[in-house]
Structure formats: structure tokens, C-alpha cells
N, C-alpha and C positions, 0 to 999 in steps of 0.2 A: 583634353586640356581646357580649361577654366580662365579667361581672361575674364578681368574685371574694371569697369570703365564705373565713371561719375556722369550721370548725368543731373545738371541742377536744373529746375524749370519753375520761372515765377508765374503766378497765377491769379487772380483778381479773387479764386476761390468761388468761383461761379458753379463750375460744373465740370465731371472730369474729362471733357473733353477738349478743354485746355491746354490740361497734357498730353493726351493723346496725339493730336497732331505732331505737336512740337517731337515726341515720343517719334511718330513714324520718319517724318524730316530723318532725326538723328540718325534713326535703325539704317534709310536708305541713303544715306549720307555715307554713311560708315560702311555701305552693298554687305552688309549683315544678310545671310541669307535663310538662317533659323537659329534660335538659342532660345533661352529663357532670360528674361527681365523681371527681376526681382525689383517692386517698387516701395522706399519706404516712403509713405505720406504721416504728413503731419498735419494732426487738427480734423481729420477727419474720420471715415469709418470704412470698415469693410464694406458695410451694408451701402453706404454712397456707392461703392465701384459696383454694387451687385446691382443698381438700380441706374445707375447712368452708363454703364458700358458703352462708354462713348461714344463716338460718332460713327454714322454707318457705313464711314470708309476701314473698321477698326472691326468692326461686330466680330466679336470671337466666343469662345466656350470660356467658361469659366470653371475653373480648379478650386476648388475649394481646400485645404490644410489643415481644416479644425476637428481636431479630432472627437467633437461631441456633435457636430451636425451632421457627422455620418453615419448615426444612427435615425431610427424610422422612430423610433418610442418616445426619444427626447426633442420635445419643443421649448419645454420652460427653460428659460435662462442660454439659449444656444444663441439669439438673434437668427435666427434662417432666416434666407430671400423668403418674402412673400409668395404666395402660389403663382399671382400675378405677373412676378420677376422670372419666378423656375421655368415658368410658359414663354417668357419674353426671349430668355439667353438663355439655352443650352448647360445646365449644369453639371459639375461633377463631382459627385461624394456628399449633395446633400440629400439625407433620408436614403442612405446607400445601402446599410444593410441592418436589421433586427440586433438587436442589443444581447438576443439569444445567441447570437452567432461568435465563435472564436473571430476573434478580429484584430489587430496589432499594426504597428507600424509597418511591419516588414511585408507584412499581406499590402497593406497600399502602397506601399514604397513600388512594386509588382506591379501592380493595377495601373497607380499613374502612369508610371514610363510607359506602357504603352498606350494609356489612352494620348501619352503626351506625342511618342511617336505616329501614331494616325492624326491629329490634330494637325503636328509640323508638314505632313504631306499636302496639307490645304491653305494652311495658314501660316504668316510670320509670326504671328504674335498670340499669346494665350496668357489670362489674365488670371493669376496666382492668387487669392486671397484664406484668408483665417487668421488661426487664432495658436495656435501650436506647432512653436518654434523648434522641434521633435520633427513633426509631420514634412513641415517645409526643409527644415534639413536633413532628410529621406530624398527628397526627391532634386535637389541642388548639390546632394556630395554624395549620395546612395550610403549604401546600411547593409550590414553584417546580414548574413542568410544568418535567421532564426530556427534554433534546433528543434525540431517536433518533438513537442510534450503527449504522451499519452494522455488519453484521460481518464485512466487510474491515478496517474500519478498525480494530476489537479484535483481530483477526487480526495484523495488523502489528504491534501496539503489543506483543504477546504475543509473538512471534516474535523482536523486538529486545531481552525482556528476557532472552527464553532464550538469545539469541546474545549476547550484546554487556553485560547486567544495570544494573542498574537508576541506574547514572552515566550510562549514554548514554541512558535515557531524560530524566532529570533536564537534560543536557546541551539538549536538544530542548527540553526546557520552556523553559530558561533563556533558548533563541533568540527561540522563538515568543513568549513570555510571561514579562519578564523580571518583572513587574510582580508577578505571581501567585509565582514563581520565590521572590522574597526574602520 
């Protein structure tokens, strides 16, 4: 079961460790004793929380959600923590796997929970950030098990887009699946 609470916290915009505390007060106020806190900030960045991880009553792992910094190939345009950052706070999902690799939500959806369940064995708090509102709600309301695709059958589908482009596949849906289709 899913309770969800408001927390507001004003801040001079210094640094996120402003939050933070105020953050832990609440959590132990409220004898919260593991969950997930979803944080939305305004005015500032991901990369702020990647590089201030607040204060060293707070030091936690960080969850990464974005689904293009979890590949190893892609730097341009992802913003990734710094090497400097990855070395500072324990990361998770960035440069996670080759862009050669079958990879999808439902594969991390998998993955986090349980890196989220060994985390919660140590820690109250673990710090969620990205970019893919998809990603983050995988692992805040979980996600349908994905049917295994052979790969023949991505093989074909891939082969008639490079031949024939992306009407005749549409065309195909349309047969199969008019429903889906409109």
C-alpha cells in the first residue's frame, strides 16, 4: 500500500542540504522506517543532487531513472555525473549496460527493486534522480512482465523496416491489430 504525504521545504537555494535535514526531521518525525521519497525540485537539476548529496548524515546511493544514461556508449546530450561524482556517491544505472544489449524498462524495473531492497537494509533514504517519467514509474507502481521477443522475430521486423520503412510496418499493425492501430 502506497501512502502519499506533501512535504514543502523553503530553502535559500544554497545547496541540497537544506533539504536534506529538514527531509530527515520529517522522515523521523513521522518513525517512517523505509520507503521511497520521490522529490520534485524546482529551478534546479538533477546534476545539483548528483554533485551535492547532501549532507554526511544523508550519504546514500543514488538511483538514477534516465533511460539514456544507462547506457556505456552514450555521453553526448545524457548530462552524466562526472567521473569525479560516480567515484564520490555510489551510483546506479549510470553507464550500466552497452547499447548492444537488449535493455527495456521491465529489465530495470527488475534490477532496481532489488538493488532498492539491499539499499533499504542499510539505509532510510536513497536518492531517485533522472529524466524518464516511464523509468521512475516502473519502480513507484511496478510494470507489467514483458513477453520475450525471439530474435527472429526483431530480426524480421527490423529487416522490413530497412526494406520496405515504416508504412509497411504500420500497414501490418493495421491488419493484425486494428484496434491498437487507431
Amino acid at each position: 500500500k502506497q501512502e502519499f504525504f506533501n512535504l514543502k521545504i523553503s530553502t535559500t537555494g544554497q545547496r541540497l542540504y537544506e533539504f536534506t535535514e529538514q527531509t530527515i526531521n520529517w522522515i523521523n518525525k513521522n518513525n517512517f522506517k523505509n520507503g521511497m521519497l520521490n522529490l520534485s525540485i524546482q529551478k534546479t537539476s538533477e546534476s545539483l543532487i548528483d554533485q551535492e548529496n547532501a549532507d554526511p548524515a544523508v550519504k546514500t546511493d543514488i538511483i538514477s531513472y534516465d533511460s539514456r544514461q544507462n547506457y556505456k556508449e552514450t555521453s553526448i546530450g545524457t548530462a552524466k555525473p562526472s567521473n569525479y561524482n560516480l567515484k564520490k556517491v555510489k551510483h546506479h544505472f549510470i553507464n550500466h549496460v552497452s547499447i548492444h544489449r537488449d535493455y527495456n524498462v521491465g529489465i530495470y524495473n527488475k534490477e532496481s527493486n532489488k538493488i532498492l531492497e539491499s539499499i533499504f537494509k542499510k539505509k532510510k533514504i536513497v536518492i531517485l534522480v533522472g529524466g524518464s517519467g516511464f523509468y521512475a514509474d516502473s519502480i513507484m507502481n511496478g510494470i507489467d512482465d514483458f513477453p520475450k521477443v525471439e530474435n527472429s522475430i526483431k530480426e524480421k521486423v527490423n529487416l522490413i523496416f530497412k526494406n520496405e520503412g515504416i508504412d509497411k510496418l504500420n500497414s501490418i499493425l493495421k491488419k493484425y491489430d486494428p484496434e491498437y492501430y487507431s
